[in-house]
Backbone as ProteinMPNN parsed JSONL, in Angstrom:
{"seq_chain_A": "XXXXXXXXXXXXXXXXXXXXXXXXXXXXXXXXXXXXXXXXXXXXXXXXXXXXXXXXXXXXXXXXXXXXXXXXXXXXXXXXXXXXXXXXXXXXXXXXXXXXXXXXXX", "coords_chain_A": {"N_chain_A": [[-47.7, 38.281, -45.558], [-44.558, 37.822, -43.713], [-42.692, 40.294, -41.944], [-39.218, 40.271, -42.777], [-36.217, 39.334, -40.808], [-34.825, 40.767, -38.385], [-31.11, 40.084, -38.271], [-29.312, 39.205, -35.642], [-26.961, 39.801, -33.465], [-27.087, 38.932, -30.685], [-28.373, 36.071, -29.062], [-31.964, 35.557, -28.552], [-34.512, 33.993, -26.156], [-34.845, 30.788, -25.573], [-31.769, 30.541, -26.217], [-30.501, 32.389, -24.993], [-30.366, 31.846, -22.585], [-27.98, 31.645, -19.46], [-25.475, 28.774, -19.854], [-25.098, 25.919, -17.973], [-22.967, 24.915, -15.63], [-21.094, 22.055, -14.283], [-19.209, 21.079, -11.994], [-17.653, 19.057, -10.364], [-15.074, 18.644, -7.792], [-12.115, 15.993, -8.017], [-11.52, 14.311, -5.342], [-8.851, 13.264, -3.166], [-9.511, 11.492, 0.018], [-7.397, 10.238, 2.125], [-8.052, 9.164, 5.207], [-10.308, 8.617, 5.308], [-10.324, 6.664, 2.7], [-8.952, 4.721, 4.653], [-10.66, 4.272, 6.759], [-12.951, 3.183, 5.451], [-11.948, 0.939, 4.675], [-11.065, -0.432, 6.617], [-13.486, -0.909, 8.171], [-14.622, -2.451, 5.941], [-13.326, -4.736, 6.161], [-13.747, -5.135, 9.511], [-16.406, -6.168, 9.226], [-16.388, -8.346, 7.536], [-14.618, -10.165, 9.29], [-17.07, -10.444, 11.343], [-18.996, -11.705, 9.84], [-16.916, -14.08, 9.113], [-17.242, -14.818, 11.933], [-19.663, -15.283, 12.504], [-20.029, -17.726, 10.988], [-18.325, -19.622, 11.556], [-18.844, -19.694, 14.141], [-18.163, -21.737, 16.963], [-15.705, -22.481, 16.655], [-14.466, -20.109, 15.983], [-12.624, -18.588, 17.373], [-10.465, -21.073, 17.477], [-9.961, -20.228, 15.345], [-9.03, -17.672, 15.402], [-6.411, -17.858, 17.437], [-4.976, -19.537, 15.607], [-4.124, -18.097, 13.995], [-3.059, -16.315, 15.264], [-0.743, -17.28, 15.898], [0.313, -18.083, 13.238], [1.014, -15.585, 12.868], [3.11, -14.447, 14.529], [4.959, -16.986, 13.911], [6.121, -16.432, 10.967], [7.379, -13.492, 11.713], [8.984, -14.395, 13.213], [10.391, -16.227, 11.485], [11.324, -14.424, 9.966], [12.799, -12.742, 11.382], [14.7, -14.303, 11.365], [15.672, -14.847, 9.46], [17.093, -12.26, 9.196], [19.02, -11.86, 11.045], [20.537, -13.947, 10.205], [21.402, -13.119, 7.726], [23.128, -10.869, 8.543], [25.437, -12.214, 10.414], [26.275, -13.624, 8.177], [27.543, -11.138, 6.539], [29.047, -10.333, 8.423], [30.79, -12.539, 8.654], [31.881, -12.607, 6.375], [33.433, -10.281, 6.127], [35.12, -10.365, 7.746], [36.92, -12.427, 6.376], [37.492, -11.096, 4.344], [39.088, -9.621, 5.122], [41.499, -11.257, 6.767], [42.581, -12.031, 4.331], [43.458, -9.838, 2.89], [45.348, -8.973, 4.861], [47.268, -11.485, 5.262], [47.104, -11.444, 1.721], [49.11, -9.046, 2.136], [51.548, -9.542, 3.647], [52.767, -11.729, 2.188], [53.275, -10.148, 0.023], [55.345, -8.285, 0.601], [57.202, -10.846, 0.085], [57.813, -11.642, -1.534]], "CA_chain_A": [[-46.28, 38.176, -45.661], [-43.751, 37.953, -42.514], [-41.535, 40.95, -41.901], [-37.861, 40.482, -42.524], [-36.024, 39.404, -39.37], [-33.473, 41.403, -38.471], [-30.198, 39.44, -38.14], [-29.415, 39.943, -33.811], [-25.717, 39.34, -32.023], [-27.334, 38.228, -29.082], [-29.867, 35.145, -29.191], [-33.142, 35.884, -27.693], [-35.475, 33.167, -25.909], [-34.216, 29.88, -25.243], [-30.502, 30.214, -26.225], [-30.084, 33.799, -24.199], [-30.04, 31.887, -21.122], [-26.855, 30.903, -19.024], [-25.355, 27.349, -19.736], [-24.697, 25.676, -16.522], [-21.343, 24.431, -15.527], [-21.231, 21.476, -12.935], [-18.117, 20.306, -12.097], [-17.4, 18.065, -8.98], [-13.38, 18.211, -7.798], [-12.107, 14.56, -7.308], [-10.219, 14.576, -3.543], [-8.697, 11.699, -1.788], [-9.072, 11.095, 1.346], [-6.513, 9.126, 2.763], [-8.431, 8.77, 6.318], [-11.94, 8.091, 4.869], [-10.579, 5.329, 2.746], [-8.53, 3.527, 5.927], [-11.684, 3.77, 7.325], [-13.363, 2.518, 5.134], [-10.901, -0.425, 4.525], [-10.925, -1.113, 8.469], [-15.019, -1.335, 8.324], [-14.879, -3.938, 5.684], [-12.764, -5.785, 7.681], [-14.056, -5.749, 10.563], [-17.566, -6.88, 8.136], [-15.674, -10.003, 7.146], [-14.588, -10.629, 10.327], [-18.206, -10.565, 12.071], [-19.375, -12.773, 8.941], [-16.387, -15.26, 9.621], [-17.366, -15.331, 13.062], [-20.786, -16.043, 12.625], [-20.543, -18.694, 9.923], [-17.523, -20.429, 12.292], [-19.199, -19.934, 15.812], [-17.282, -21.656, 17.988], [-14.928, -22.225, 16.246], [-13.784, -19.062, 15.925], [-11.652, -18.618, 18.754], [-9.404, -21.442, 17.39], [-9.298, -19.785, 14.538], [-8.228, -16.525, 15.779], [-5.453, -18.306, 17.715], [-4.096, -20.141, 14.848], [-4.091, -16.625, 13.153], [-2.178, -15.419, 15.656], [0.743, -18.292, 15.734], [0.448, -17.786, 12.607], [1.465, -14.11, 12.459], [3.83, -14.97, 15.246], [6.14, -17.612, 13.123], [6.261, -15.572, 10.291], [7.809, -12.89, 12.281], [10.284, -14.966, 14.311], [11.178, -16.424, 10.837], [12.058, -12.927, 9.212], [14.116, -12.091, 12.407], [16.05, -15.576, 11.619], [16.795, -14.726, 8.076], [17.669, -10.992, 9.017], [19.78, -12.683, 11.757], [21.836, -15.18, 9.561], [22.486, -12.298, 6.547], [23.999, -9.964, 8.955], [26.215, -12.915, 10.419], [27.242, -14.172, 6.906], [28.228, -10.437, 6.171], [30.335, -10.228, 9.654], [31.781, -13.345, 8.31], [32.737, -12.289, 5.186], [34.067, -9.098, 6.058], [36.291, -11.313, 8.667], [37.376, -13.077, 5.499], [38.158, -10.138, 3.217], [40.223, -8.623, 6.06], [42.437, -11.835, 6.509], [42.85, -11.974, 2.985], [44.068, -8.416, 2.673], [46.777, -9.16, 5.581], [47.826, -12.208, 4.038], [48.426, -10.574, 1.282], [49.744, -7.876, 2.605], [52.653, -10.38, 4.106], [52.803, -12.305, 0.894], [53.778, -9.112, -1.217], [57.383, -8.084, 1.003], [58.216, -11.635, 0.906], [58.012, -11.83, -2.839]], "C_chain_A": [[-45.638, 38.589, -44.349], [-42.553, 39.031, -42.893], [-40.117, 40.315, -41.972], [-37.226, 40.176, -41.247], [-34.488, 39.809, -39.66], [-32.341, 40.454, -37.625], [-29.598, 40.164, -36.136], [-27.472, 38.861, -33.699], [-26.315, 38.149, -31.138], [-28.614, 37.385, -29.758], [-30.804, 34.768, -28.503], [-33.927, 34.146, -27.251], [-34.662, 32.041, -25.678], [-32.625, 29.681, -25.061], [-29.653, 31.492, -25.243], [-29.692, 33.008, -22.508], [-28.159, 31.355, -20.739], [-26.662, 29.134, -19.099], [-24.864, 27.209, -18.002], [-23.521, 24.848, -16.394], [-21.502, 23.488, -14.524], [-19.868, 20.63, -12.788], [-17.914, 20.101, -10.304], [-15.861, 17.713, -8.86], [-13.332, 17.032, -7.425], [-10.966, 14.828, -6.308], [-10.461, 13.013, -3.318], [-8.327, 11.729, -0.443], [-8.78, 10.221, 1.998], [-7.171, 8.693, 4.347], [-9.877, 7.877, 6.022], [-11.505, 6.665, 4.363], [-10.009, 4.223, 3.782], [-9.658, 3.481, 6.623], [-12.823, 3.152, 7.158], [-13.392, 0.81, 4.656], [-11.051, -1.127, 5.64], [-12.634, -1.615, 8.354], [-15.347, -2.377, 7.366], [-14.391, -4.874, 6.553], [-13.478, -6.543, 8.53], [-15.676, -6.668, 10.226], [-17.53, -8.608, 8.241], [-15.399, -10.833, 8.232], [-15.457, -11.089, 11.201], [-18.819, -11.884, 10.949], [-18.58, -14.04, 9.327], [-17.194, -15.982, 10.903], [-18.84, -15.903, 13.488], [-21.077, -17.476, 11.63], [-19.455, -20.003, 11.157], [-18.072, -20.724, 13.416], [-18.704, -20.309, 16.819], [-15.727, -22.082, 17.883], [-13.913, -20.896, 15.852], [-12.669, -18.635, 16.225], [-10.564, -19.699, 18.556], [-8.802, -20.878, 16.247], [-8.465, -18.52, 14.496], [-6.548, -16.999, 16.457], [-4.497, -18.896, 16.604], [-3.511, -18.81, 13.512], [-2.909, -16.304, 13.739], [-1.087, -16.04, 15.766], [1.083, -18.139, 14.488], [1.728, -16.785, 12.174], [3.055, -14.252, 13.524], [5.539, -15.774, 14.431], [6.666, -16.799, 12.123], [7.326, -14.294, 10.682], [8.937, -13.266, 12.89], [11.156, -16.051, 12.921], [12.27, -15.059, 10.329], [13.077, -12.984, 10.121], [15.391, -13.325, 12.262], [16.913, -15.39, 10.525], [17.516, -13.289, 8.064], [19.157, -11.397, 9.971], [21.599, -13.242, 10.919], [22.309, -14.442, 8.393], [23.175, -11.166, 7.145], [25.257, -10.812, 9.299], [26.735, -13.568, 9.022], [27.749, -12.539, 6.23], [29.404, -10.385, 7.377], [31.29, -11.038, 9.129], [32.561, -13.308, 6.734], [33.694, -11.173, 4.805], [35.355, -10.042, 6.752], [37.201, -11.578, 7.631], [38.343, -12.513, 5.016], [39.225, -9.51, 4.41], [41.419, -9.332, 6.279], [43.114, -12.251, 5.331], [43.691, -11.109, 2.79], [45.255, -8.758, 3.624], [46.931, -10.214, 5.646], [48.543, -12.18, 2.594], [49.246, -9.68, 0.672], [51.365, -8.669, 3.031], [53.051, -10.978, 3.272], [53.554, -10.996, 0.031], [55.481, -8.909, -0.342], [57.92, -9.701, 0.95], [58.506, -12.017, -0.687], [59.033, -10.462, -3.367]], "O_chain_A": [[-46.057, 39.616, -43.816], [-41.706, 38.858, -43.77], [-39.875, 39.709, -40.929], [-37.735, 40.849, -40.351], [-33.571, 39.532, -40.434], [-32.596, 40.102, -36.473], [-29.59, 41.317, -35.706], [-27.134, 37.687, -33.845], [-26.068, 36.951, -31.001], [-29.469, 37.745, -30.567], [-30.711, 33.75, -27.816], [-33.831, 33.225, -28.062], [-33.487, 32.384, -25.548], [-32.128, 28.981, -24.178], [-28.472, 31.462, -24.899], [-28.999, 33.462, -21.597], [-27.357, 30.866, -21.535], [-27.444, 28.343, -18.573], [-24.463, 28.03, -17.177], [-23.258, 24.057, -17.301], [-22.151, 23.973, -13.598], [-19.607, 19.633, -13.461], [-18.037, 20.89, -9.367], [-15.337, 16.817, -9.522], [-14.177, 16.632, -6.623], [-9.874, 15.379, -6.451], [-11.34, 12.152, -3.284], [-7.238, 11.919, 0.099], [-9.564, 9.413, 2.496], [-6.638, 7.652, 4.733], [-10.276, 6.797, 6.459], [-11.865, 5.642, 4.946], [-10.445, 3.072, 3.812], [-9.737, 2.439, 7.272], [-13.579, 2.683, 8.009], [-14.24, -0.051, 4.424], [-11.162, -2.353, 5.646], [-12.864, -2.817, 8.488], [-16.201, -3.206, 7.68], [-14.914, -5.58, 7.415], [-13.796, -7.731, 8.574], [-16.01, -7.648, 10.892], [-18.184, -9.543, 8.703], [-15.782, -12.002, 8.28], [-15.093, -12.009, 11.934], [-19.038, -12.992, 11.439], [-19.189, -15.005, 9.788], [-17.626, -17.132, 10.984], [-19.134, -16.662, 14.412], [-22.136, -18.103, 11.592], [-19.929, -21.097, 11.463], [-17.942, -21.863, 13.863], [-18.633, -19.515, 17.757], [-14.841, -22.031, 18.736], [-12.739, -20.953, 15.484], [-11.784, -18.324, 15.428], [-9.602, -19.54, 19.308], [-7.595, -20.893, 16.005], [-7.481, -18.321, 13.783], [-5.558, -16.474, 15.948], [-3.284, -18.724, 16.723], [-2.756, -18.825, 12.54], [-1.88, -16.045, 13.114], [-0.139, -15.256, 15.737], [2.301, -18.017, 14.359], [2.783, -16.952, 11.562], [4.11, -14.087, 12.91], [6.69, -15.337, 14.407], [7.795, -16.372, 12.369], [8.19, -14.119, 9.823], [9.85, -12.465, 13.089], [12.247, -16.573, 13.149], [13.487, -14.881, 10.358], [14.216, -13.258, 9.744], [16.514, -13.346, 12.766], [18.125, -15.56, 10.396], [18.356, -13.023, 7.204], [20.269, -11.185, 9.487], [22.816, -13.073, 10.993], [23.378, -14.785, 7.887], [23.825, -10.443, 6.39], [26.271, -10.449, 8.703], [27.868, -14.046, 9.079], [28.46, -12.713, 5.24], [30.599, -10.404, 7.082], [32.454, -10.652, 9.022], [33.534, -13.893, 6.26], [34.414, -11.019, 3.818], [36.4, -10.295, 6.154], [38.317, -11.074, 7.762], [39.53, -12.838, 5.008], [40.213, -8.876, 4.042], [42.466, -8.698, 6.153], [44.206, -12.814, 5.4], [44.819, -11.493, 2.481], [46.319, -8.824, 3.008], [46.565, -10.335, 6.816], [49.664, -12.534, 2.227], [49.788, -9.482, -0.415], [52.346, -8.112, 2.537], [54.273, -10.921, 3.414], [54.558, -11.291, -0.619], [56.537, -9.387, -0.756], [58.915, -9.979, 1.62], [59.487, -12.716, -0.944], [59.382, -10.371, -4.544]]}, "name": "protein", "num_of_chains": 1, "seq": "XXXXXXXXXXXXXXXXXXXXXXXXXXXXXXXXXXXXXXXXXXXXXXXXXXXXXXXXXXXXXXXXXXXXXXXXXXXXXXXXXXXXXXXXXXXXXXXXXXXXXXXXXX"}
């Protein structure tokens, strides 16, 4: 016959040990991934340039007219909505003294 086991707090042998905790903080690093963003890139870019070959070089150019128009459009439409506000302020101002001259004559 097996002694009695005396009822224990603490739990001996396997469960006595320390659990282990592993925790990994999540950080972003805003430099790591632009640099990692830039190294695909430039990836894609070496791939283009080997699948194009000599072509390449027109394609970079037409890239860059590209980027070019684009740019010299924006500046046309930023252009023509500052001049249609000049001209509408113009408007509202002869309006107002108009009538402004209109009201004493009534």
């Amino acid at each position: 016959m097996k002694p009695p086991r005396i009822p224990s707090v603490f739990k001996l042998g396997k469960y006595n040990q320390n659990k282990q905790f592993h925790y990994e903080p999540r950080t972003f690093d805003e430099r790591k991934e632009r640099l990692e963003k830039r190294r695909k890139e430039i990836e894609k870019e070496i791939e283009l340039e080997k699948k194009l070959g000599k072509k390449y070089e027109e394609h970079l150019r037409e890239r860059i007219t590209d980027s070019w128009t684009r740019r010299e459009t924006r500046r046309q439409k930023r252009n023509s909505s500052v001049r249609l506000l000049l001209i509408l302020a113009a408007l509202f101002i002869i309006l107002y003294f108009i009538y402004k001259n209109f009201d004493f004559l009534l």
